[in-house]
C-alpha positions as CSV (number, residue, x, y, z in Angstrom):
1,X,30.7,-17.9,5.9
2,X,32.0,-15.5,3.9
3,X,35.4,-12.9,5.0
4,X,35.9,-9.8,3.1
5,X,40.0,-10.1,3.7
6,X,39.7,-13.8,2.3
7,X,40.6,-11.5,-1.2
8,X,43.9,-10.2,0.3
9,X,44.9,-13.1,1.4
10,X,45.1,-14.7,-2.5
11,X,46.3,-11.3,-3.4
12,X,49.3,-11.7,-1.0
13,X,49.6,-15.6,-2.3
14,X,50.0,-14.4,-5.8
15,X,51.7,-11.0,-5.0
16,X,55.8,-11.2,-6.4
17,X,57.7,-10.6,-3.4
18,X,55.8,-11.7,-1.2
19,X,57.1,-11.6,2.3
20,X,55.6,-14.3,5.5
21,X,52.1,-12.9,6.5
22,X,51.2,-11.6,9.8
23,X,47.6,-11.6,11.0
24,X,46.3,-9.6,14.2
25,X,43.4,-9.5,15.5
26,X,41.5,-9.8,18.9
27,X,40.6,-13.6,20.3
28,X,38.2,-15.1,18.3
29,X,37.7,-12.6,15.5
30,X,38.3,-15.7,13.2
31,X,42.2,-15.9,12.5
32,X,42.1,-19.4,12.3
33,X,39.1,-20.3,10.6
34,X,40.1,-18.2,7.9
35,X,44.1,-19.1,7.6
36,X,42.7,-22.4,7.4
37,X,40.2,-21.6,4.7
38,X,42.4,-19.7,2.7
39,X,44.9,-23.2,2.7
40,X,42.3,-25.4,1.7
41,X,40.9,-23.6,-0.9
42,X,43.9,-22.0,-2.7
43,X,46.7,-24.5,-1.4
44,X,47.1,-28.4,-1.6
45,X,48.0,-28.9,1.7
46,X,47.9,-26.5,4.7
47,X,50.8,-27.3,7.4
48,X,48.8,-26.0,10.5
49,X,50.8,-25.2,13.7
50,X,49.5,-24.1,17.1
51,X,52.6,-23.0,19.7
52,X,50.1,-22.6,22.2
53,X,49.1,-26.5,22.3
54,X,52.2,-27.8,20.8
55,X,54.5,-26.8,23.6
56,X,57.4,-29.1,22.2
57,X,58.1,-26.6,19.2
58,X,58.7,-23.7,21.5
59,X,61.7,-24.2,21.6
60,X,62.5,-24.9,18.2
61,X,63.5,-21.8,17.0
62,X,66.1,-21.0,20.2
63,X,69.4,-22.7,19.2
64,X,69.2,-21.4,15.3
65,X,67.1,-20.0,12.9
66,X,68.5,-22.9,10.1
67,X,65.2,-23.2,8.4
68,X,65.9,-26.5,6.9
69,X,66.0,-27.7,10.5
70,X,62.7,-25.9,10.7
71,X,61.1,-27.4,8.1
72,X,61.9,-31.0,9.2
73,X,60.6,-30.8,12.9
74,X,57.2,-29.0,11.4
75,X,57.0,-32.2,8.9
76,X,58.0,-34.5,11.9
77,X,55.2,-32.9,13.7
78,X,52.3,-32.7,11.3
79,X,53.5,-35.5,9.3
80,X,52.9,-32.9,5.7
81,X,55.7,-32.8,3.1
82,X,56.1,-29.3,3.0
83,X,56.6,-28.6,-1.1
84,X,57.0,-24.7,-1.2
85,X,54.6,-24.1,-4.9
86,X,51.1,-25.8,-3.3
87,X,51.6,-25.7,0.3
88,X,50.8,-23.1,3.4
89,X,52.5,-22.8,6.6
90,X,50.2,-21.2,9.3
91,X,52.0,-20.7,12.8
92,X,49.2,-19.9,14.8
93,X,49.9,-18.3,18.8
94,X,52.7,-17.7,17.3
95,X,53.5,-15.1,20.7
96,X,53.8,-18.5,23.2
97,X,56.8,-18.6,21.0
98,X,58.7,-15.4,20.5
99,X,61.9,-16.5,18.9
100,X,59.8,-17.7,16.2
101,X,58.6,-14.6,15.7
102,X,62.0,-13.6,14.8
103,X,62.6,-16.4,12.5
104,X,60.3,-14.8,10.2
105,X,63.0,-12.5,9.0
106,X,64.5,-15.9,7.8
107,X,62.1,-17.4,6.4
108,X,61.5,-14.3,4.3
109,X,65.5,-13.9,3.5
110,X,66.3,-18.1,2.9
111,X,63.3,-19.4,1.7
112,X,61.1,-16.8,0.0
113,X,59.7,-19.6,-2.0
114,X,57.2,-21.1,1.1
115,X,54.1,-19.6,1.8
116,X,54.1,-18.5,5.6
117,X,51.3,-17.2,7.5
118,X,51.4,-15.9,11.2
119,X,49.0,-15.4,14.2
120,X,48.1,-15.3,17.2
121,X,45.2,-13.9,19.5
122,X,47.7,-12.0,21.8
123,X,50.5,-11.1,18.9
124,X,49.8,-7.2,19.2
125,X,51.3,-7.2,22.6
126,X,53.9,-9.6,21.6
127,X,55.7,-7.4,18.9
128,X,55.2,-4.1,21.5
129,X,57.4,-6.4,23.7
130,X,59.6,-7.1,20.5
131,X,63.2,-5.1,20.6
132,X,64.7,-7.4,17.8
133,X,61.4,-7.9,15.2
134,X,61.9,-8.6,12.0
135,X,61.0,-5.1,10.5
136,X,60.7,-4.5,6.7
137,X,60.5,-8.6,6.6
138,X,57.0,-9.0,6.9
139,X,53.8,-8.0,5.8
140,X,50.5,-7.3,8.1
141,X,47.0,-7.8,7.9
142,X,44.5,-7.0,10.4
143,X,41.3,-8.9,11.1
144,X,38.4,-7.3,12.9
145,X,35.1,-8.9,14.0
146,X,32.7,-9.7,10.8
147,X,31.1,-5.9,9.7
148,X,27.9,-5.6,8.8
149,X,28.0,-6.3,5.3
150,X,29.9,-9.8,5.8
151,X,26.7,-10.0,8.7
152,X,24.2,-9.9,5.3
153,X,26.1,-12.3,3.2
154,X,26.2,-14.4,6.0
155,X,22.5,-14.1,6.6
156,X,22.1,-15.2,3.1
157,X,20.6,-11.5,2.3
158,X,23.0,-11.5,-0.6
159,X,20.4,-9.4,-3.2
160,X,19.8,-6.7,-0.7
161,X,23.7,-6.4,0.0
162,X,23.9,-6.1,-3.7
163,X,21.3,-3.6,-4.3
164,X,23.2,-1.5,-1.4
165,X,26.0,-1.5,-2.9
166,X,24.8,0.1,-6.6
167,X,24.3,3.0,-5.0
168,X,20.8,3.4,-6.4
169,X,19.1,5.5,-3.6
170,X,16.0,4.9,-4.6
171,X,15.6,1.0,-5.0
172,X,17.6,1.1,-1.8
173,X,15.0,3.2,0.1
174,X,12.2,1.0,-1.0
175,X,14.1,-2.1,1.3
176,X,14.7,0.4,4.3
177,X,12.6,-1.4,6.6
178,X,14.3,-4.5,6.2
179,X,18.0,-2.6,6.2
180,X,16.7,-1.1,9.5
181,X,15.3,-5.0,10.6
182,X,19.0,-6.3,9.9
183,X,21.0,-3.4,11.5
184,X,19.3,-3.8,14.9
185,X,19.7,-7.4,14.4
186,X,23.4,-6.9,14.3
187,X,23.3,-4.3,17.0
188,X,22.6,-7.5,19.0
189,X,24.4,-10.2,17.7
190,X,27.8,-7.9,16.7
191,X,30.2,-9.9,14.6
192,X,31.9,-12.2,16.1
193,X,32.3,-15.0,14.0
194,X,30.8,-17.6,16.3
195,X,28.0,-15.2,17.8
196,X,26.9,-15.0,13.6
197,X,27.4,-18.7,13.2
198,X,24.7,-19.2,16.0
199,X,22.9,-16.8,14.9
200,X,22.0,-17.6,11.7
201,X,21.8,-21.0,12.7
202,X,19.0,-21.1,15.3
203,X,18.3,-17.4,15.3
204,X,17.6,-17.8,18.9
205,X,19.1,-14.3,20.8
206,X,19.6,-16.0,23.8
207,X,22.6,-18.7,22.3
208,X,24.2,-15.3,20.9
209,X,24.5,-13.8,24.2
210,X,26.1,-17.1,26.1
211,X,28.2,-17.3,23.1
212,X,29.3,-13.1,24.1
213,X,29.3,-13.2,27.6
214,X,31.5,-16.4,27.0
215,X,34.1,-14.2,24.9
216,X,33.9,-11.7,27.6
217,X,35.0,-14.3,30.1
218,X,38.0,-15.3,27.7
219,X,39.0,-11.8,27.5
220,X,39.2,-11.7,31.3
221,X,41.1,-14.7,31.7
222,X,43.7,-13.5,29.0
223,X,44.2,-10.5,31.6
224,X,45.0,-12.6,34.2
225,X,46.9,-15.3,32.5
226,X,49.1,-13.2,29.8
227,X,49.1,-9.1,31.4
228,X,51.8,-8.4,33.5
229,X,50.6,-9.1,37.6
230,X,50.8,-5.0,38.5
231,X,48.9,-4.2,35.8
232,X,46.1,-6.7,36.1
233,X,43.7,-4.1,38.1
234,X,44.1,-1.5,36.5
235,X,43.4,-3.5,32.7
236,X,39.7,-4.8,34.5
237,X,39.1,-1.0,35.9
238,X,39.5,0.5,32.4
239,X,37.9,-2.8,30.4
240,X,34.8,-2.8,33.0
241,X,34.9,1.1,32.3
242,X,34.0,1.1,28.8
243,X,30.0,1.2,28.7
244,X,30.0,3.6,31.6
245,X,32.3,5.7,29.5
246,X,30.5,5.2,26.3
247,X,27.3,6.6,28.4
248,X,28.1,9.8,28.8
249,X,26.9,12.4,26.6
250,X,30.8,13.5,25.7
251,X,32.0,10.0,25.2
252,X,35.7,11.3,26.0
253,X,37.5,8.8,28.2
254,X,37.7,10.4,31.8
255,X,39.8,9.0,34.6
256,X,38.1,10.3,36.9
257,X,35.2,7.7,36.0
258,X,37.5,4.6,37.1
259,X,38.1,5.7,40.7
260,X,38.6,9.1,42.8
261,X,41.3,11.1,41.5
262,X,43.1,8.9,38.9
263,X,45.6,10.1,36.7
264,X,47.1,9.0,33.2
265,X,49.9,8.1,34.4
266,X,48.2,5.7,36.6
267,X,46.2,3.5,33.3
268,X,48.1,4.4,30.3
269,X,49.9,1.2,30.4
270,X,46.8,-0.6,31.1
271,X,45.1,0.8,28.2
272,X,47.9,0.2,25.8
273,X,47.7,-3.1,26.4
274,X,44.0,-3.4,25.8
275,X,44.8,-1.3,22.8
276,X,48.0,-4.0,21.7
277,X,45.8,-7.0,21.7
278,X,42.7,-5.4,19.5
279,X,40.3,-5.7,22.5
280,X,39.4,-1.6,22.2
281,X,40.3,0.6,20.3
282,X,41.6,4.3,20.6
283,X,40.3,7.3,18.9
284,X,42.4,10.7,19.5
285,X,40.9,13.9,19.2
286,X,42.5,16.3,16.4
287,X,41.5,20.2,16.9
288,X,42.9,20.7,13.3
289,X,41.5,19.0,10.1
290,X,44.4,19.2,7.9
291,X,46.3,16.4,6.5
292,X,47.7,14.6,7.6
293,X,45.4,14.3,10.5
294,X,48.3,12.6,13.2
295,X,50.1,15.4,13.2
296,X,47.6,17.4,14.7
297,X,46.4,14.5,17.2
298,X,45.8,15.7,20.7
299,X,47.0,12.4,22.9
300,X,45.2,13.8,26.5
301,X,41.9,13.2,25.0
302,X,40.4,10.3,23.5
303,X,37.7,7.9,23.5
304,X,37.8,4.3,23.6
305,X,35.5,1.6,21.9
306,X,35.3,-2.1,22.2
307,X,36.0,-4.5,19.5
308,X,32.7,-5.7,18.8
309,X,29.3,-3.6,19.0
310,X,27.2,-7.5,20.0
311,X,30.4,-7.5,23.3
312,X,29.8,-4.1,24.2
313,X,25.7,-4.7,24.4
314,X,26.3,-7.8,26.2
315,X,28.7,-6.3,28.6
316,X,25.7,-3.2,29.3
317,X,23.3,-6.6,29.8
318,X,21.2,-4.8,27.0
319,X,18.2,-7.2,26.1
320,X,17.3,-8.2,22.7
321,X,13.8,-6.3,22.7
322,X,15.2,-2.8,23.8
323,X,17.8,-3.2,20.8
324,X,14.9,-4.7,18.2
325,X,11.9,-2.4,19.6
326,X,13.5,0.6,21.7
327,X,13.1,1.8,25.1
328,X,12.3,5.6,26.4
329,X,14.9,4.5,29.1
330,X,17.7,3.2,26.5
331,X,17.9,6.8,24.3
332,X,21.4,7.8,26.0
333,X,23.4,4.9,25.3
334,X,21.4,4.4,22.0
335,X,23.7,6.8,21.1
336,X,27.3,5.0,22.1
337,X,25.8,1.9,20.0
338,X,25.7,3.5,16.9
339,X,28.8,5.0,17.3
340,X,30.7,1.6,18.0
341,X,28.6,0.1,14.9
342,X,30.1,3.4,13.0
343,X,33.2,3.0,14.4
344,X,33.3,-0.3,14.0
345,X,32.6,-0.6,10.2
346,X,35.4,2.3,9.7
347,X,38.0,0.3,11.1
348,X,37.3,-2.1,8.9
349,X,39.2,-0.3,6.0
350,X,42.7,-0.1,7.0
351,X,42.7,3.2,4.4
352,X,41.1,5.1,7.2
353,X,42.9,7.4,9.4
354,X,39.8,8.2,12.7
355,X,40.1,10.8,14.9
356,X,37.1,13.3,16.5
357,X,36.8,17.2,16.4
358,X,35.6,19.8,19.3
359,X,36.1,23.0,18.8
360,X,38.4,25.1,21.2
361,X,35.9,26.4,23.9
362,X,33.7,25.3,22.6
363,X,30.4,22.7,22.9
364,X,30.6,21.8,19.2
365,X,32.2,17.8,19.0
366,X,32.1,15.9,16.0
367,X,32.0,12.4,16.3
368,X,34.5,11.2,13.7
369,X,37.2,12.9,11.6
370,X,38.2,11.0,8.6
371,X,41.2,11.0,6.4
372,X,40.9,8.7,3.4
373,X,42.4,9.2,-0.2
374,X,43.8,12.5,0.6
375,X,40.2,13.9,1.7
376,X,39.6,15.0,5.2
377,X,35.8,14.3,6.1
378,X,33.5,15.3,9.1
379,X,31.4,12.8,10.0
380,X,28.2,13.4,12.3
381,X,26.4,10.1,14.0
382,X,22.8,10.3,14.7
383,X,21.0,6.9,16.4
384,X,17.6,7.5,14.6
385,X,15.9,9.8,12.2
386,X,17.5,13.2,13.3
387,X,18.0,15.9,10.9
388,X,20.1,17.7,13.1
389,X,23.3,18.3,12.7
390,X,24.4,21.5,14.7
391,X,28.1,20.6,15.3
392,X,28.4,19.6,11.3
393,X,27.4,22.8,10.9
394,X,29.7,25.3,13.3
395,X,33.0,22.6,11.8
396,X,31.5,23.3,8.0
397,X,31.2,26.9,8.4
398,X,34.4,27.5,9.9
399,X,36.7,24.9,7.7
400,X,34.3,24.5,4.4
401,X,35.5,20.9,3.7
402,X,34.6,19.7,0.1
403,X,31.8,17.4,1.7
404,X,30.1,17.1,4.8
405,X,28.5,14.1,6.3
406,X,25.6,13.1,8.5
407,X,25.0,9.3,9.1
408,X,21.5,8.2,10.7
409,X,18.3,6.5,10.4
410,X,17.2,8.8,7.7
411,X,17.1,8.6,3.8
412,X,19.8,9.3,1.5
413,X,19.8,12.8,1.0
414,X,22.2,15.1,-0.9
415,X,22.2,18.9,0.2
416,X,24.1,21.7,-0.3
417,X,26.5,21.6,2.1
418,X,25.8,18.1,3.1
419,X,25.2,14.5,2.5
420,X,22.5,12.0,5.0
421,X,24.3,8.7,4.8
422,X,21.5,5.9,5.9
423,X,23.5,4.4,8.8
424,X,22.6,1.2,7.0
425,X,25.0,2.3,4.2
426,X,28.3,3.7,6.0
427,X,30.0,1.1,4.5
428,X,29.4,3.1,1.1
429,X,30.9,6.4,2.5
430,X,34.0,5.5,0.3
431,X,31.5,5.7,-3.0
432,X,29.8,8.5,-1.8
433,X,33.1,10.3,-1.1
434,X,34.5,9.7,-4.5
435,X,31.0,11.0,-6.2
């Protein structure tokens, strides 16, 4: 298996200045299995250390953050010399022991010289808990659930994912069936690391799905083992929420959809934490599209997508053949699919800033709003082969932005006033944007 961040990780090993490495990312989006692949294949020895199984080191950092003491109890422990120019130090779970979390400032300050890498499945919540973090002493990285590109390689589809990537329209259109084949294929199996690993395995659906609905019940144990007791309901009301939400044709989050009369107030806290440990994320609506983008954000409204397109079809129980073949039945939530796929592979590069349009009184919505290398870009999503693009249309006419573009089923296709982005392709929009 292949990870696209495995690159930044040897450009942060071989960056001057370096600072210790922190890694978030949602349970069992692969943190682990690729800290540990990194070591092994760039390192001579990997020091691995998990706080949540190793309860003894908890409390190694409380008396004193003396790293030479450090040092020795993780040698005592793993029984590996640590010898700072060939060896990595991964704390993994690094949130069952907060004041190590805070060490990092001194591992960056007293011994810039060892390589140390961070984690831990719950770690966003941890450093929103944080009032004495290390800032300006670490750096980040953030790991998301395999996209679909990293879903070919691992297929072993490696030419096609080539010939996508050249950008050569029409070779690409001759493969568009078997584009089309793979896409629905990771509609279903998503890409979660261990879903994929089945996948390509045994190519058997039904493995996939006990390996997702097995995530799904982690997820709900981490509410009730790690989320604070008073919040516990409300974090299952919004989390068993999300494909209900997704559903309806304006995809903004309503709290009127998790009981009677609910107010923010009531679930914000709830959804934060979702939000803090990479489980969903958050996308605000902007009524303006200048730059930068935040500033214009509009925090009452927003619309919330789960980590992983394969979790979210296994959470609506949505059977392999209605994803592979379709359904007459399945066309409104066809729609919230392929916006968590677009969504999804969007998040993916950290250089995009997402929000959504509507227009002040007004039906026209747009589903993304993208701000990436000083360009603002509308962004239109389309399930299948629809040449429509009506609310593409009132935002281009009223802002002109220097391109427009409309992602679906369809061919590449360069217009006037817009570009058709095969939905097979969004990973390309960067290439396309820079034509």
């Amino acid at each position: 298996m292949v990870r696209d961040k495995m690159s930044d990780l040897v450009a942060w090993k071989n960056r001057v200045g370096r600072k210790p490495l922190v890694v978030r990312g949602a349970r069992q989006v692969g943190k682990t299995w690729l800290m540990k692949e990194f070591g092994h294949s760039h390192f001579e020895k990997v020091l691995y250390v998990n706080f949540e199984k190793t309860k003894r080191l908890q409390s190694l950092f409380e008396m004193d953050f003396d790293i030479k003491r450090v040092q020795i109890a993780l040698q005592a422990e793993t029984g590996i010399r640590i010898t700072p120019e060939n060896t990595l130090i991964i704390l993994d779970e690094i949130q069952s022991a907060p004041s190590a979390l805070n060490a990092l400032k001194y591992f960056c300050e007293d011994a810039p010289e060892l390589y140390i890498i961070a984690a831990g499945s719950l770690l966003g919540v941890a450093l929103h808990a944080q009032t004495s973090f290390p800032v300006g002493k670490v750096e980040f990285m953030d790991l998301y659930p395999m996209s679909y590109y990293e879903f070919l390689n691992a297929m072993g589809e490696k030419d096609i994912l080539e010939i996508l990537q050249s950008n050569d329209w029409e070779l690409i259109t001759t493969f568009k069936s078997k584009y089309i084949e793979l896409l629905r294929q990771y509609y279903f199996v998503g890409g979660m690391p261990e879903a994929v690993s089945v996948f390509t395995r045994d190519y058997d659906f039904r493995a996939v799905r006990y390996v997702q609905k097995n995530i799904l019940d982690a997820y709900e144990q981490d509410f009730s083992k790690h989320a604070p007791v008073e919040l516990i309901p409300r974090i299952r009301m919004v989390w068993n929420s999300i494909p209900s939400q997704l559903a309806k044709e304006n995809r903004k989050f309503v709290y009127g959809v998790l009981k009677g009369g609910a107010r923010a107030k009531e679930f914000e806290l709830a959804i934060e934490w979702l939000v803090n440990c990479g489980q969903v994320h958050k996308v605000f609506r902007t009524p303006k599209p200048s730059i930068p983008l935040k500033a214009y954000e509009d925090r009452s409204a927003f619309k919330i997508y789960l980590v992983d397109i394969g979790l979210l079809a296994a959470m609506g129980d949505i059977d392999v053949r209605t994803l592979l073949k379709g359904n007459d039945i399945f066309n409104e939530f066809k729609g919230a699919i392929t916006e968590q796929f677009v969504l999804q592979q969007l998040v993916n590069d950290s250089n995009n800033a997402i929000f959504y349009w509507t227009a002040e009184r007004s039906t026209a919505e747009l589903d993304f709003l993208i701000q990436n290398s000083g360009n603002v870009v509308p962004l239109e999503v389309k399930a299948e082969e629809n040449l429509q693009a009506k609310s593409l249309k009132v935002f281009s006419q009223k802002y002109s932005p220097q391109i427009s573009i409309r992602t679906s089923m369809s061919d590449y296709r360069k217009q006037e006033w817009l570009i058709n982005l095969p939905l097979y392709a969004i990973n390309e929009l960067k290439q396309v944007i820079d034509l």
